[in-house]
C-alpha positions as CSV (number, residue, x, y, z in Angstrom):
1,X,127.7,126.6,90.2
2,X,127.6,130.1,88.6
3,X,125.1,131.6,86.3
4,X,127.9,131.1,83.4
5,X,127.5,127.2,83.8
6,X,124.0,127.2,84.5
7,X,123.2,128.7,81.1
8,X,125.4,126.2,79.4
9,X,124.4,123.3,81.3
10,X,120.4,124.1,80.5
11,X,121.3,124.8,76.7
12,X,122.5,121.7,76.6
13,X,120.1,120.3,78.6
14,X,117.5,122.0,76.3
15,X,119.0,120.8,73.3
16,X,119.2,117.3,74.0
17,X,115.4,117.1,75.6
18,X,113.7,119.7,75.2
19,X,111.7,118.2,72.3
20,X,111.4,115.6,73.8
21,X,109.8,117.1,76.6
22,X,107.8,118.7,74.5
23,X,106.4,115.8,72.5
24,X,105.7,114.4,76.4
25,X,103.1,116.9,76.9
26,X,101.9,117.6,73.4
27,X,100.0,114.1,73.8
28,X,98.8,115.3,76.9
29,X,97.2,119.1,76.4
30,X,97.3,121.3,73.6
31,X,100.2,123.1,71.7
32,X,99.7,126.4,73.9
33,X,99.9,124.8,77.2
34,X,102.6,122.6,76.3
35,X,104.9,125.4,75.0
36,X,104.3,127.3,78.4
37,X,104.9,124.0,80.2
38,X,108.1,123.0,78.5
39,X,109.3,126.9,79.6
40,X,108.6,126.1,83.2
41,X,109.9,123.2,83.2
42,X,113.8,124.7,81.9
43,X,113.0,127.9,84.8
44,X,113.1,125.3,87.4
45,X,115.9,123.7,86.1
46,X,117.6,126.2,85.7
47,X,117.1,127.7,89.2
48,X,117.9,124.1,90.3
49,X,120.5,122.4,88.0
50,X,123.1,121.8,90.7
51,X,120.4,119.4,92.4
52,X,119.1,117.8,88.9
53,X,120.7,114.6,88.3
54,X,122.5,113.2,85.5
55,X,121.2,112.5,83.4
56,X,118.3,114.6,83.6
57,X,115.9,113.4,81.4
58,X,113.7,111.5,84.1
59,X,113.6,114.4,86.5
60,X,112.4,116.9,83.5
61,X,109.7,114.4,82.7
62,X,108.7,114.4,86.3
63,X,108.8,118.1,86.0
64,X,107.1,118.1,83.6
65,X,104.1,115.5,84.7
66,X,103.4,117.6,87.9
67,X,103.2,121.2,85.9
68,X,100.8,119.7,84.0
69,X,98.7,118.0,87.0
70,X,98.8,121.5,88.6
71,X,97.6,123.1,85.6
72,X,94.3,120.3,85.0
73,X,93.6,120.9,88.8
74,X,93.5,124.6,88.1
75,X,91.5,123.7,85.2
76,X,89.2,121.5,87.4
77,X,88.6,124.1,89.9
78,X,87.6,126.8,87.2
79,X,85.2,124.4,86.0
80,X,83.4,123.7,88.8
81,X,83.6,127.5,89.8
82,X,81.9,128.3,86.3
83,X,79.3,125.0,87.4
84,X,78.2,126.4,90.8
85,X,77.9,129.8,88.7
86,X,75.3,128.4,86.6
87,X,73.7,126.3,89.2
88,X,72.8,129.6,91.2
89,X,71.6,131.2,88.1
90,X,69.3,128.5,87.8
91,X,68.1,128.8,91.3
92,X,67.6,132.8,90.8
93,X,63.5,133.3,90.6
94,X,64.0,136.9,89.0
95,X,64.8,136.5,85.4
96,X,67.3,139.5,84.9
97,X,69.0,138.6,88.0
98,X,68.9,134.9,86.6
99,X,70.5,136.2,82.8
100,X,73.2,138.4,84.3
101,X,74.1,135.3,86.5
102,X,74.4,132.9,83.1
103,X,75.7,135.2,81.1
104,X,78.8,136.3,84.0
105,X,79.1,132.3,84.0
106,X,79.9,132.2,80.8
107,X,82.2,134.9,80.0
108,X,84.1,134.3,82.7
109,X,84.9,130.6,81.7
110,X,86.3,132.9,79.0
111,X,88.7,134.8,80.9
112,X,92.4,133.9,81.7
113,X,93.1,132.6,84.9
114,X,94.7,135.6,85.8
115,X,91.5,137.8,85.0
116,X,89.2,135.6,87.2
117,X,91.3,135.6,89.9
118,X,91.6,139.8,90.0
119,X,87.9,140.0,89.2
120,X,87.1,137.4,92.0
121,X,89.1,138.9,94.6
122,X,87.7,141.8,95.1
123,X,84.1,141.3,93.4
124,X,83.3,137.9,94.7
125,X,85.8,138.1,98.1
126,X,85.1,141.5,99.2
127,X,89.2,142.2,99.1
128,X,89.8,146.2,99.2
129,X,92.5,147.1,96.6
130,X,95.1,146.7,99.2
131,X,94.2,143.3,100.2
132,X,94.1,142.1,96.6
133,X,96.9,143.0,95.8
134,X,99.3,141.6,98.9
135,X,97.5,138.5,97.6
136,X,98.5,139.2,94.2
137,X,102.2,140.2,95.5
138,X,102.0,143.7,93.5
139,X,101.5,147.3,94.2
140,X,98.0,148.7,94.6
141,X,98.5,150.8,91.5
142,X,99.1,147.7,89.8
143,X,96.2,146.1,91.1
144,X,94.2,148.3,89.6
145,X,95.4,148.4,86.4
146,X,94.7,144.5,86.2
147,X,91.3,145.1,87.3
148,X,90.6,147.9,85.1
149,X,92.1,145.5,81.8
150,X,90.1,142.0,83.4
151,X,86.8,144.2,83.4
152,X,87.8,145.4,80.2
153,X,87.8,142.0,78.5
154,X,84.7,140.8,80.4
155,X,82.5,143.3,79.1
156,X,83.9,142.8,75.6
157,X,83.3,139.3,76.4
158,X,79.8,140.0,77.3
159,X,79.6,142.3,74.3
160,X,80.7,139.2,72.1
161,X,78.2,136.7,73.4
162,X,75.0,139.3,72.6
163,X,74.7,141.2,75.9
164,X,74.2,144.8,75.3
165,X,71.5,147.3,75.4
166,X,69.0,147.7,78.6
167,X,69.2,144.4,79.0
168,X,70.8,143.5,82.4
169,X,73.7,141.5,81.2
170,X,74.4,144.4,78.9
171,X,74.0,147.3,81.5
172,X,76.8,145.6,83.5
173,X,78.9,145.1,80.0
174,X,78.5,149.4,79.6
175,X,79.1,149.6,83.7
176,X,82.0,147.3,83.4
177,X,83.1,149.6,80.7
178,X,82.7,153.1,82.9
């Protein structure tokens, strides 16, 4: 099958089900995640649509379902990364070390996926630049410039929630901002 009838086979696909897909996992997450679901789901078919069957509404649904129980997995894990966050805070006897800990909790249950995972990788893993980014499949440049943006929007983060000023949460915001 060439790319010609790939296209026309997923508009129609797309036209006939997508809302329907759509409605599938609007009673299942909210509007954002079930927009960026329903994309997936027609990028795998299309990359697969000579193995979908006919008609393909059952397999899109099943697409569907498992993008979704990916993403609440993901979502699970972030949560309990965020939990054992604030359980080590609570455990910290120094009281600055004890805020910064709560207060990095927080914001970075605020933080896209994607920015936990750059600031993790190198802050929490001890990945050089180089390693980080062969595990983020990009360049080291780009590496960078992800970090740089993720620590961006965790000290405005910070910023947002009340940390600043010689406060410890707030020096790391106006680190985190160089």
């Amino acid at each position: 099958m060439d790319d010609g009838e790939r296209r026309a086979l997923l508009d129609a696909w797309f036209r006939a089900y997508g809302d329907r897909v759509l409605a599938y996992l609007l009673h299942r997450t909210d509007p954002q995640t079930a927009q960026d679901l329903v994309q997936e789901v027609f990028v795998i078919a299309f990359r697969k649509a000579a193995a979908v069957p006919e008609p393909p509404v059952g397999w899109l649904f099943a697409t569907a379902r498992r993008l979704l129980a990916n993403k609440n997995r993901g979502r699970r894990r972030q949560d309990q990364l965020v939990t054992r966050l604030a359980e080590d805070a609570a455990r910290a006897t120094d009281p600055d070390t004890a805020e910064l800990k709560l207060a990095f909790a927080g914001t970075l249950a605020a933080l896209s996926a994607n920015d936990r995972e750059v600031l993790t990788l190198s802050g929490w893993y001890g990945l050089t630049p180089g390693e980080a980014a062969a595990a983020l499949d990009c360049s080291p440049s780009a590496y960078g410039v992800r970090l740089h943006r993720a620590r961006q929007r965790l000290a405005g983060y910070l910023e947002s929630a009340g940390y600043h000023g010689p406060n410890p949460a707030g020096k790391l915001s106006e680190a985190l901002r160089g």
